[in-house]
C-alpha positions as protocol buffer text, in pm:
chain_id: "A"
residue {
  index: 1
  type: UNK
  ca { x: 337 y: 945 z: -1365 }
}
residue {
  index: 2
  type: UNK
  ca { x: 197 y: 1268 z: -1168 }
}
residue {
  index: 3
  type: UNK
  ca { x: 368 y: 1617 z: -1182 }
}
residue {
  index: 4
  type: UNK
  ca { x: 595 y: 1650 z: -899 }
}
residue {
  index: 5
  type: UNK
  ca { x: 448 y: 1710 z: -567 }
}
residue {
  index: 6
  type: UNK
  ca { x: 549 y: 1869 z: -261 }
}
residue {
  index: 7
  type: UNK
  ca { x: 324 y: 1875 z: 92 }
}
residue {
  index: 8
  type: UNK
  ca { x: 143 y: 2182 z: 19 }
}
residue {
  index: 9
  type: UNK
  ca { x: 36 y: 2054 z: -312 }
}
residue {
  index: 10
  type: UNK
  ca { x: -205 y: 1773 z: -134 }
}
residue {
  index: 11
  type: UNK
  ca { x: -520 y: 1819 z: 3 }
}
residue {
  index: 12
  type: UNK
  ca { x: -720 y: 1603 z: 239 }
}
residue {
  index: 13
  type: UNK
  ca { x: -963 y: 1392 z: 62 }
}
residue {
  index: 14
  type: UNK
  ca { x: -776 y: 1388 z: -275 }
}
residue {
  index: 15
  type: UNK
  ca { x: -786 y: 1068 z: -462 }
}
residue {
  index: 16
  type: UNK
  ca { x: -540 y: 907 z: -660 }
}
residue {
  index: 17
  type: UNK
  ca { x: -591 y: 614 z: -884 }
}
residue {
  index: 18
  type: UNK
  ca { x: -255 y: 337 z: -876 }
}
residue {
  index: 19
  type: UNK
  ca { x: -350 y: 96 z: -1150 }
}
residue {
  index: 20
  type: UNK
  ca { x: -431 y: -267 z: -1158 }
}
residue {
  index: 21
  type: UNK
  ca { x: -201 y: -570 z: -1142 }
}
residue {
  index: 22
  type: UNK
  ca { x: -323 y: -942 z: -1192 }
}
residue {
  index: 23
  type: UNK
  ca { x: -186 y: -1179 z: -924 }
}
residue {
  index: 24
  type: UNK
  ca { x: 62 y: -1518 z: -1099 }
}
residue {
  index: 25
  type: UNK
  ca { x: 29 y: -1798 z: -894 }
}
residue {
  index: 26
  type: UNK
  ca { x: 377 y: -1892 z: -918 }
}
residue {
  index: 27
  type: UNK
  ca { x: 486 y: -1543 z: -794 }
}
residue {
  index: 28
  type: UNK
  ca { x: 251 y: -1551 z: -517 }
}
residue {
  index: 29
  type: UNK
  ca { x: 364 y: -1905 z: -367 }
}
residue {
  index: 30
  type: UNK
  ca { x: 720 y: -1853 z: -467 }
}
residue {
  index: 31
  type: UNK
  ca { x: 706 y: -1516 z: -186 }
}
residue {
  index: 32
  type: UNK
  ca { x: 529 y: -1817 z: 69 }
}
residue {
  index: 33
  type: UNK
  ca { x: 778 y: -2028 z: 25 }
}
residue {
  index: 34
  type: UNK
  ca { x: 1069 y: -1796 z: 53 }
}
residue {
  index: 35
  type: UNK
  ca { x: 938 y: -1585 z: 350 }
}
residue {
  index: 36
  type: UNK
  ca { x: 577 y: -1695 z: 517 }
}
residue {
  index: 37
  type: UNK
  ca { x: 618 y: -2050 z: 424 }
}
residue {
  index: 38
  type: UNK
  ca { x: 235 y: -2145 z: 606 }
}
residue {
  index: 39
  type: UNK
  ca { x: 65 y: -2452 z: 473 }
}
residue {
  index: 40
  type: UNK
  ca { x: -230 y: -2223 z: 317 }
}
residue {
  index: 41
  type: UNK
  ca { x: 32 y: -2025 z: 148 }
}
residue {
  index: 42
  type: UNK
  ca { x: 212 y: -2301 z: -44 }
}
residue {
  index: 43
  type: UNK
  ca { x: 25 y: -2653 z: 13 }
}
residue {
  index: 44
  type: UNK
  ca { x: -278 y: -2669 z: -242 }
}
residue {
  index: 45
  type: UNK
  ca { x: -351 y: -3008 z: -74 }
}
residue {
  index: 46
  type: UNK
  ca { x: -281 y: -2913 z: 315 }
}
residue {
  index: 47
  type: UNK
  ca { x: -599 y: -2945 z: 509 }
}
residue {
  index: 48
  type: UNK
  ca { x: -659 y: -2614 z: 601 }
}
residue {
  index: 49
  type: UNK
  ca { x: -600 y: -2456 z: 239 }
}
residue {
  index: 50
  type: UNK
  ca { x: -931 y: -2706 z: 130 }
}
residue {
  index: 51
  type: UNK
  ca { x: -1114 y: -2535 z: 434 }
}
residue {
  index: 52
  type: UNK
  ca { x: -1046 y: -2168 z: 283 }
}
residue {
  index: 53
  type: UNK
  ca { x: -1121 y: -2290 z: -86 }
}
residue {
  index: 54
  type: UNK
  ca { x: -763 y: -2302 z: -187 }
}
residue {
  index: 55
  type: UNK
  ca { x: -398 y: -2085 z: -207 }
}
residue {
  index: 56
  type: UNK
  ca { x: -416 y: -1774 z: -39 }
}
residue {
  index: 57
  type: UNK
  ca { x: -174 y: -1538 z: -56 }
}
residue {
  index: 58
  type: UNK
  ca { x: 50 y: -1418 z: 246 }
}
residue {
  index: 59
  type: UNK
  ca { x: -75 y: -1090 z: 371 }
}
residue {
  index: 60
  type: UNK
  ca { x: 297 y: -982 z: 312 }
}
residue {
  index: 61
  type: UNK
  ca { x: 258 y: -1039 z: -56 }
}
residue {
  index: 62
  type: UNK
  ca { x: -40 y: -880 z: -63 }
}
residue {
  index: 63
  type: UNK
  ca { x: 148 y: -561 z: 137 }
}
residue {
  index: 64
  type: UNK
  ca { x: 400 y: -598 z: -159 }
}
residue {
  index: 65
  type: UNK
  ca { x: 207 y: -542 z: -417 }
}
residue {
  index: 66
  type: UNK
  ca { x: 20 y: -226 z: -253 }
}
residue {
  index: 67
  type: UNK
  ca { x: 401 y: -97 z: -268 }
}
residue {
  index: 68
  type: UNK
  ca { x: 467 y: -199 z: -607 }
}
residue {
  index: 69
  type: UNK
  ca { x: 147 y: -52 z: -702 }
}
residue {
  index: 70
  type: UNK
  ca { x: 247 y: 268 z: -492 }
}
residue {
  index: 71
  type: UNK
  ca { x: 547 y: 314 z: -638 }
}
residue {
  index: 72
  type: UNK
  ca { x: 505 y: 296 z: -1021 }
}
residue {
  index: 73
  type: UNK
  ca { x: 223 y: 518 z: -989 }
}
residue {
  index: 74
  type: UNK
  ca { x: 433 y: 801 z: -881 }
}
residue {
  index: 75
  type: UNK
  ca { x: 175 y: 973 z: -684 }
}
residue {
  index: 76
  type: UNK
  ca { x: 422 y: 1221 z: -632 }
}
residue {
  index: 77
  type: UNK
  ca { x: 592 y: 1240 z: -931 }
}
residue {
  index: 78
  type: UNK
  ca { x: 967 y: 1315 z: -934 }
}
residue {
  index: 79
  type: UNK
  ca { x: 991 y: 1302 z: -546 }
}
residue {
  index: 80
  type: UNK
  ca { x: 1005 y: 923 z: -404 }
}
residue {
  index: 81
  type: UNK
  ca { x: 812 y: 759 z: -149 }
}
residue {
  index: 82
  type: UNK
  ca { x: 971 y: 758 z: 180 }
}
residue {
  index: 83
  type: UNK
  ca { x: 789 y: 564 z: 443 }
}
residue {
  index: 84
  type: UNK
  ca { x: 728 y: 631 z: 820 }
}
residue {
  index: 85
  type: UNK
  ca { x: 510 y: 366 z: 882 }
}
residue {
  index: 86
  type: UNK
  ca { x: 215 y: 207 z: 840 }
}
residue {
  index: 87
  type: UNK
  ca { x: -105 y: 187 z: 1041 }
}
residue {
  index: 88
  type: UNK
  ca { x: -392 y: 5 z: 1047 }
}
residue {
  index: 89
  type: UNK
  ca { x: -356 y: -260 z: 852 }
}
residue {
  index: 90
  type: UNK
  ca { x: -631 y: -519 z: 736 }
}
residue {
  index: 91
  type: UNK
  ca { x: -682 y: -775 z: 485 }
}
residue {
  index: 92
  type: UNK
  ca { x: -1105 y: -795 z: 467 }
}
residue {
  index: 93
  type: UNK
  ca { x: -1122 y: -1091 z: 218 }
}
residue {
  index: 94
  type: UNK
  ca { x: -821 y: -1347 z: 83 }
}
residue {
  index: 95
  type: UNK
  ca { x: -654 y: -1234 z: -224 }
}
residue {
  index: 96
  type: UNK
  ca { x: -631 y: -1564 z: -449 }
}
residue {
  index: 97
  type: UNK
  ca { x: -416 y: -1647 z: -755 }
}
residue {
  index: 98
  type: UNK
  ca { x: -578 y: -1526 z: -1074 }
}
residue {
  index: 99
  type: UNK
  ca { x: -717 y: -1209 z: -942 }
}
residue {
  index: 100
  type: UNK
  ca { x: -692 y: -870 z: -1037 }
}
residue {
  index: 101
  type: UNK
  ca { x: -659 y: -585 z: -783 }
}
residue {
  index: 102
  type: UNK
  ca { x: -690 y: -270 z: -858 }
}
residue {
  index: 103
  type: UNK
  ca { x: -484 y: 17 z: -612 }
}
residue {
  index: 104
  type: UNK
  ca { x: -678 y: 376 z: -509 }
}
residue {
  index: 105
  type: UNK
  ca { x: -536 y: 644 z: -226 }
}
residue {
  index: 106
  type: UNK
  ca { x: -734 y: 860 z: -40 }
}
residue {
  index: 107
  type: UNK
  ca { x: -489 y: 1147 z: 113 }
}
residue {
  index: 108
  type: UNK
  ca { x: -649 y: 1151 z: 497 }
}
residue {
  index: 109
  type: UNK
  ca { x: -387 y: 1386 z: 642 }
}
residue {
  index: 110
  type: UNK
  ca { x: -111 y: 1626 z: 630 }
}
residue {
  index: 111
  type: UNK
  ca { x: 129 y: 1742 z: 896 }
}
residue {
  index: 112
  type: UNK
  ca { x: 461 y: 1970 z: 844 }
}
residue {
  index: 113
  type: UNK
  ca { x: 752 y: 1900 z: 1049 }
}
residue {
  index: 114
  type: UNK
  ca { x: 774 y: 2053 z: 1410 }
}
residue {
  index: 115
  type: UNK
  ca { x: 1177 y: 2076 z: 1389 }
}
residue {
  index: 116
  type: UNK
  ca { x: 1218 y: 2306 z: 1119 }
}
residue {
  index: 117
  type: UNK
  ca { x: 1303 y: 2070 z: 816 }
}
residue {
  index: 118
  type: UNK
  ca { x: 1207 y: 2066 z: 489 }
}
residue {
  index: 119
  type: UNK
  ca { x: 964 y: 1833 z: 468 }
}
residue {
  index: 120
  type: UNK
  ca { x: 580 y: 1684 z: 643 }
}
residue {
  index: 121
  type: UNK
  ca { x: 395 y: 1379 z: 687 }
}
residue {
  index: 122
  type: UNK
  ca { x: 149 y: 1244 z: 416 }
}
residue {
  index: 123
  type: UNK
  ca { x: -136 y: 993 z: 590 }
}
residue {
  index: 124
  type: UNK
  ca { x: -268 y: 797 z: 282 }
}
residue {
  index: 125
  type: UNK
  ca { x: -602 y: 548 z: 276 }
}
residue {
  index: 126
  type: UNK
  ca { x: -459 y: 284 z: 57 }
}
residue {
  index: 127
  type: UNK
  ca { x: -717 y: 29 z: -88 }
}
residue {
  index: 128
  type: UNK
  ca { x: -688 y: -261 z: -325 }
}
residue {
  index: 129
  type: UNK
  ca { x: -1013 y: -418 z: -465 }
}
residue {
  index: 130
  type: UNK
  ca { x: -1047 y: -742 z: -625 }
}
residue {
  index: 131
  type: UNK
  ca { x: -1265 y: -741 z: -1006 }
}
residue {
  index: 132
  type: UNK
  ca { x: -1524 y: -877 z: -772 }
}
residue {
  index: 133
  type: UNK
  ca { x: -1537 y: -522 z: -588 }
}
residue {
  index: 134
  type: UNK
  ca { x: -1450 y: -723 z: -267 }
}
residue {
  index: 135
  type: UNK
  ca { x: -1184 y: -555 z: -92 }
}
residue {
  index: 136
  type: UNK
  ca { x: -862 y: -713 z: -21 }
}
residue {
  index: 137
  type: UNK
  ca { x: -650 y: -499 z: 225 }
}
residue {
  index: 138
  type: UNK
  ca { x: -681 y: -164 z: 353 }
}
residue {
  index: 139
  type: UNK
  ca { x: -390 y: 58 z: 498 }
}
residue {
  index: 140
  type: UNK
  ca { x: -255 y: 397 z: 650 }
}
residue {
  index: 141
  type: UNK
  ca { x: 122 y: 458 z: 507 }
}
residue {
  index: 142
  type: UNK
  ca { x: 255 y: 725 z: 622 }
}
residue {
  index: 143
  type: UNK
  ca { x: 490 y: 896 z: 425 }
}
residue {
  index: 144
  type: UNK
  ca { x: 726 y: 1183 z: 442 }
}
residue {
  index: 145
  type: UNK
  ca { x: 735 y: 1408 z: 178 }
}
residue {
  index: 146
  type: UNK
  ca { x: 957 y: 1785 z: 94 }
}
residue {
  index: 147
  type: UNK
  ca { x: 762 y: 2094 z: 180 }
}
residue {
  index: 148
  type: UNK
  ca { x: 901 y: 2410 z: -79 }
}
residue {
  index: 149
  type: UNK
  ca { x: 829 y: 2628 z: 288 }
}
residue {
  index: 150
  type: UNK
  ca { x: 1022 y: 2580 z: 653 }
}
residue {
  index: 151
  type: UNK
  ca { x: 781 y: 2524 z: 913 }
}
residue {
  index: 152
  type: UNK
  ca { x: 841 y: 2786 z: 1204 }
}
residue {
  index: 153
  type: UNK
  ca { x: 975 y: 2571 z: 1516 }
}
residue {
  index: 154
  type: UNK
  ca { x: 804 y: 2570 z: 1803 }
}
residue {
  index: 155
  type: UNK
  ca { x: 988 y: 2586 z: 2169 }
}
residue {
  index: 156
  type: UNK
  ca { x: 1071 y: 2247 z: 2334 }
}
């Protein structure tokens, strides 16, 4: 886990490492089946999962484990991980039972809140890359974090 972080504690460009996690084939279909139940997801002999070379997971899944990842890091150590949103999301290459990704942020922005609370916006890179160094999705979560000062609020 990290020491405790608050807004003014990040700085843009600041890396943080998440760990690895190897992906279990019966996890990864048993998430198809349950909530993106597509042939490629679940049917190792359906037509279209020969095409791509097999099982590949649900891009869900693969959002799952960026958030498990995320989360048992503790990037920001005592404080927890409350999410805005997410932006530009992409999955470059299939993530496949058997592999092992491996999680890495990038903070890409900062903003403090324009209504005079507590607290500011975090703008993470979020990559996971496979052992083969091919990369298997990239994100922007966006995540709101305390700030120890009170922004001064602006006129509406």
């Amino acid at each position: 886990m990290y020491p405790t972080k608050c807004l003014e504690d990040l700085v843009p460009g600041e890396q943080f490492d998440l760990g690895s996690l190897n992906i279990d084939e019966a996890e990864m279909v048993g998430f198809a089946v349950k909530f993106d139940p597509q042939p490629h997801h679940v049917d190792q002999h359906a037509e279209e999962t020969i095409a791509l070379g097999g099982l590949i997971a649900s891009g869900m899944f693969t959002l799952s484990v960026a958030m498990k990842l995320l989360s048992t890091a503790r990037l920001f150590g005592e404080n927890s991980i409350l999410g805005r949103g997410i932006d530009a999301v992409r999955w470059p290459n299939p993530l496949r039972a058997g592999d092992t990704l491996h999680g890495r942020v990038e903070v890409i922005g900062l903003a403090s809140s324009s209504k005079g609370k507590k607290r500011g916006t975090v703008r993470l890179q979020l990559t996971l890359v496979k052992e083969s160094g091919e990369v298997a999705l990239v994100m922007e979560p966006l995540i709101l974090l305390p700030s120890r000062t009170i922004p001064s609020v602006e006129a509406e």
